[in-house]
N, C-alpha and C positions, 0 to 999 in steps of 0.2 A: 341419399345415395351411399354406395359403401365406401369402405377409406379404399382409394387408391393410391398409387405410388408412381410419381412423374421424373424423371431424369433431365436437371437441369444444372449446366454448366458443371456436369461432372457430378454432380450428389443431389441422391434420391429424394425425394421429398414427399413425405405423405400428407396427402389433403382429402377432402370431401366437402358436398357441394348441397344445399337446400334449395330449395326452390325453382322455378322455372332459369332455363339459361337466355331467356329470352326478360328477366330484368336486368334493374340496374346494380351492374355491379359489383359488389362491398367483399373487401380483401381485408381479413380479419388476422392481424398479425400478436401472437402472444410473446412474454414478456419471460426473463429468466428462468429457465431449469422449468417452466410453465409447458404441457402439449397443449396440443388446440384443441383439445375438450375442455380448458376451463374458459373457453367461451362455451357457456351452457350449451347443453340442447336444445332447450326450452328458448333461449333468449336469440338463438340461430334461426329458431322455426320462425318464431315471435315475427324478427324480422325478413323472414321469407314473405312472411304473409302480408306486407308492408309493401311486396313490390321488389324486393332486393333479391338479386343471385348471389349466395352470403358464400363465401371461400372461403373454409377455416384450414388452416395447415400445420403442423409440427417445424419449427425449426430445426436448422440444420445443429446435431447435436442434442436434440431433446425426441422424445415418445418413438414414433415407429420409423425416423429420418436417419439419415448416412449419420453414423458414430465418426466425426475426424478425428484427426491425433496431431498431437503436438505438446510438450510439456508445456505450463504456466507457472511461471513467475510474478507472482501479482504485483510486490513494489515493482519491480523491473517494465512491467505496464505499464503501471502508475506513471513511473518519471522517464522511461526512455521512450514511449508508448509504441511496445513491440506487444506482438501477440499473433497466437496462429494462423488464426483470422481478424477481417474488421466489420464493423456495423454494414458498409461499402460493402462487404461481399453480400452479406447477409441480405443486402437492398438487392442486391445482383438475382438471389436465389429468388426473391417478389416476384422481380421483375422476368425472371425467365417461367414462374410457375404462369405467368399470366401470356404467358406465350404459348406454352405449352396446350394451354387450355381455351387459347382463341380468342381472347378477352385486349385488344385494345388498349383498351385504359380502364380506371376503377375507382370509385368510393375505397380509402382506404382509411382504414382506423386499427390504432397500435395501443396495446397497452405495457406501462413501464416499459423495460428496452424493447416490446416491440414497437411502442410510440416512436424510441429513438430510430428504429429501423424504418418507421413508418417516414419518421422526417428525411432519413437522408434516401430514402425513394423517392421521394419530390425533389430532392436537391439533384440527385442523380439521374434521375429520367424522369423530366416532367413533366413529359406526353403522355405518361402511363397514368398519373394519377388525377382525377378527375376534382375530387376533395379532400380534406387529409385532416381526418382527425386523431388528435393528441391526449391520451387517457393515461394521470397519474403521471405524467414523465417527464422529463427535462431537456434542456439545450446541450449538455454536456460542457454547460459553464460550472469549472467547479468550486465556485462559490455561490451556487443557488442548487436548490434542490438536494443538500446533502441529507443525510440519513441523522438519525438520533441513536446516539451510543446504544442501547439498547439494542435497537432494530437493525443495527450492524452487526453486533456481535449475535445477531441470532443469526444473520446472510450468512458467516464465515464460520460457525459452529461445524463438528465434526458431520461427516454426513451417517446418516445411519444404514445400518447393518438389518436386512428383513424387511420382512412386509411388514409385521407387526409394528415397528420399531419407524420403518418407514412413517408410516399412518400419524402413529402417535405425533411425530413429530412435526409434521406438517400442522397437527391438529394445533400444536404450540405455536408454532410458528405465527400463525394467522392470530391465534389469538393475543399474539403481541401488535401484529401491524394490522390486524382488518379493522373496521369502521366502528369504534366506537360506537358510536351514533347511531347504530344499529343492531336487534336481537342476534347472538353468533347461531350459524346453525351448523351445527355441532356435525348432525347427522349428513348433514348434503358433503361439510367439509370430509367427511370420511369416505363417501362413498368415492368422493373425488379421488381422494388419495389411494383407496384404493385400487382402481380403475387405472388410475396413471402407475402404480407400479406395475398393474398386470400388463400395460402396454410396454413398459420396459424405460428404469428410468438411469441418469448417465451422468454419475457424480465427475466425473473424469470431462463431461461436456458443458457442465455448470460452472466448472473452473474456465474453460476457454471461453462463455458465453460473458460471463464475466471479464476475462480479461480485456475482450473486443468493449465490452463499456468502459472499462478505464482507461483502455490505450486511445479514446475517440478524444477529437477536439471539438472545442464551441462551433457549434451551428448557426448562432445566433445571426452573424451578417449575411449567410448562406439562405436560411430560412427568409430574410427581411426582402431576397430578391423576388419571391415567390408572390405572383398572384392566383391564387387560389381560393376559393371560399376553405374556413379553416372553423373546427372547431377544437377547444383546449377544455375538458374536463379535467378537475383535480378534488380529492377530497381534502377538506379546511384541517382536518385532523390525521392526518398522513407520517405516519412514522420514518416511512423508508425510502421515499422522496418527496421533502419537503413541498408545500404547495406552494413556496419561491419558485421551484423549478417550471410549474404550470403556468404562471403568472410572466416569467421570464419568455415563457415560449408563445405565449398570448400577444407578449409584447415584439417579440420577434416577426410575428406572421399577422402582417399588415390589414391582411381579410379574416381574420379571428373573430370567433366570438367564446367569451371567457364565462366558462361555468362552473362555480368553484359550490363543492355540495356539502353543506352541512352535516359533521358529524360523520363523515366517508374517512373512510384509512385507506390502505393499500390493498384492498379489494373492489368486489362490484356485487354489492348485497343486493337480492333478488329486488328488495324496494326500491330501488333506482334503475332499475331495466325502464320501466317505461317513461321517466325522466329520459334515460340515454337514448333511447327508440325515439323519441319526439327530436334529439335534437341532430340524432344522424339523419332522419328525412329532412329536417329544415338545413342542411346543412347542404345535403345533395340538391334537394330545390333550389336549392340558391348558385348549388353548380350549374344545373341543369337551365335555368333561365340563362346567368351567362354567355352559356356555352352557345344559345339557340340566339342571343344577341349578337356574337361573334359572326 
């Protein structure tokens, strides 16, 4: 389908949709300064063809979505936890795009802060989400899941200037936090990067998107009230959130099941698509029984 643009609780939101609307389905929420194209094409269709009506959408503040405004102060975040927006609204935008588009409830799965958005849309409305899986992310306890000096000071580095410069930089970036454990491809990461500058990228919204995760608090007793079937993927080797933080959220969500992937960083290298595909159907199966128990 093509990207469209839905008007929810005040700010636009672009998404597109695979698959028939007549499966089950999967709300694919991405992670900072990230558009929804880095849920592959390929790994969108993949799971089209599994059965799923896959929703990928832009953040509010990232790719072709409502630019907000607000100055950030990041220690100001940190310690008084203010900021333009919260994770909570951001859950709010999920949850009205899934109205918007006639959808009930959903398979949802988040990666990094979209996991965290994926979390507090079950915390928050949790007739909408049917299963909730957690990629790479944390509780917003801040002593699990933190970052490695390195992998921080690339997060907070200057942002760049171009497209060229854009590219380059991303290509760095990844090459500090992606998976070890796996070949870099060099070529896909570019093509990425260039794609998401030509959709239009919001250094100015990566600071707010940021802010909303440091100003957020632990979920953890929030998460423990949920009965949900749950999955928690994390890579063993994860630079820029700890796989504490996976393990922490594992442990929070009573219906978890904890997939921790050898040699995975802070990406999702094409060789674990069908690792992740196996464990989002067994994940929804396990809703879907449930829910037909109920």
């Amino acid at each position: 389908m093509p990207e469209m643009i839905a008007e929810v609780n005040g700010v636009e939101l672009c998404h597109e949709t695979f698959g028939s609307p007549d499966g089950r389905p999967l709300l694919m929420i991405m992670g900072l300064a990230s558009q929804m194209i880095w849920w592959d094409d390929e790994l969108c269709e993949n799971l089209a063809a599994e059965g799923f009506f896959v929703i990928r959408y832009d953040n509010r503040d990232a790719g072709r979505s409502s630019r907000m405004t607000g100055r950030v102060n990041l220690p100001l975040a940190y310690t008084l936890r203010t900021a333009p927006y919260s994770l909570a609204d951001m859950a709010g935008d999920a949850a009205g795009l899934l109205t918007r588009l006639g959808v009930g409830s959903a398979h949802v799965v988040g990666a990094s802060m979209g996991g965290m958005v994926a979390q507090t849309l079950a915390i928050e409305y949790p007739s909408r989400v049917r299963s909730l899986t957690s990629i790479m992310s944390t509780t917003g306890n801040r002593f699990v899941g933190r970052p490695s000096a390195k992998a921080m000071a690339t997060l907070l580095s200057a942002p760049p200037r171009g497209r060229e410069e854009y590219v380059d930089s991303l290509v760095r970036t990844f090459r500090v936090i992606g998976s070890p454990g796996y070949p870099f491809d060099e070529a896909r990461m570019r093509e990425r990067a260039e794609r998401s500058f030509d959709r239009g990228v919001n250094p100015g919204g990566t600071a707010r998107q940021l802010a909303a995760i440091m100003s957020s608090r632990d979920r953890f007793r929030a998460l423990r009230k949920l009965r949900i079937p749950a999955l928690v993927v994390h890579g063993s080797k994860d630079p820029l959130v700890h796989v504490s933080g996976g393990r922490a959220t594992a442990r929070a969500l009573r219906e978890s099941e904890l997939d921790v992937v050898p040699g995975m960083g802070h990406d999702l290298p094409r060789a674990i698509w069908p690792r992740l595909t196996r464990g989002l159907v067994r994940t929804a199966d396990r809703a879907d029984v449930k829910n037909r128990r109920a």
